[in-house]
C-alpha positions in Angstrom: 0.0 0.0 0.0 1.3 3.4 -1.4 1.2 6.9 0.7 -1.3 9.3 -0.9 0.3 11.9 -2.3 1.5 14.7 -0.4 -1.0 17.7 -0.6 -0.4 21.0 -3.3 -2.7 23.4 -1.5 -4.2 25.2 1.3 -7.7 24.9 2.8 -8.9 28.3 3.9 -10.1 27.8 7.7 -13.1 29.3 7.0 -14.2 27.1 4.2 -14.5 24.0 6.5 -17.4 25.4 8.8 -20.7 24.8 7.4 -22.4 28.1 9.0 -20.2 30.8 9.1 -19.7 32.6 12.4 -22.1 35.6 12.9 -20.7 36.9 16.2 -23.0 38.9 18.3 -25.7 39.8 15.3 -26.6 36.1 15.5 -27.8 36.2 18.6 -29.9 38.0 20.8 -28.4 38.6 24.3 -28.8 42.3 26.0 -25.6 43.2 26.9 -25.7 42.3 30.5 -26.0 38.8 29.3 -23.5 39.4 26.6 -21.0 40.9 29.0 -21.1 37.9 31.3 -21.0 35.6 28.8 -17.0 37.2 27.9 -16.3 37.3 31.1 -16.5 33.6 32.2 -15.7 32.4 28.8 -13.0 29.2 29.2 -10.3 28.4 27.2 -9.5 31.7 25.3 -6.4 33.8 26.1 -8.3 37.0 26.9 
């Protein structure tokens, strides 16, 4: 069995997500909510 040949080009990251992120305008959150929701958010460097 032979390696698949090695790959030529590059996948934009965006391409692979079926729905493309909407941010803040996809949801509705008052900002309270939205505010909280930065604040406790895990797993992001800010």
């Amino acid at each position: 069995m032979r390696l698949p040949p090695p790959r030529e080009e590059r996948v934009e990251r965006a391409q692979l997500y079926v729905h493309a992120a909407r941010g803040r305008q996809g949801r509705a959150t008052d900002a309270a909510t939205e505010r909280f929701v930065e604040e406790t958010r895990m797993g992001t460097d800010g």
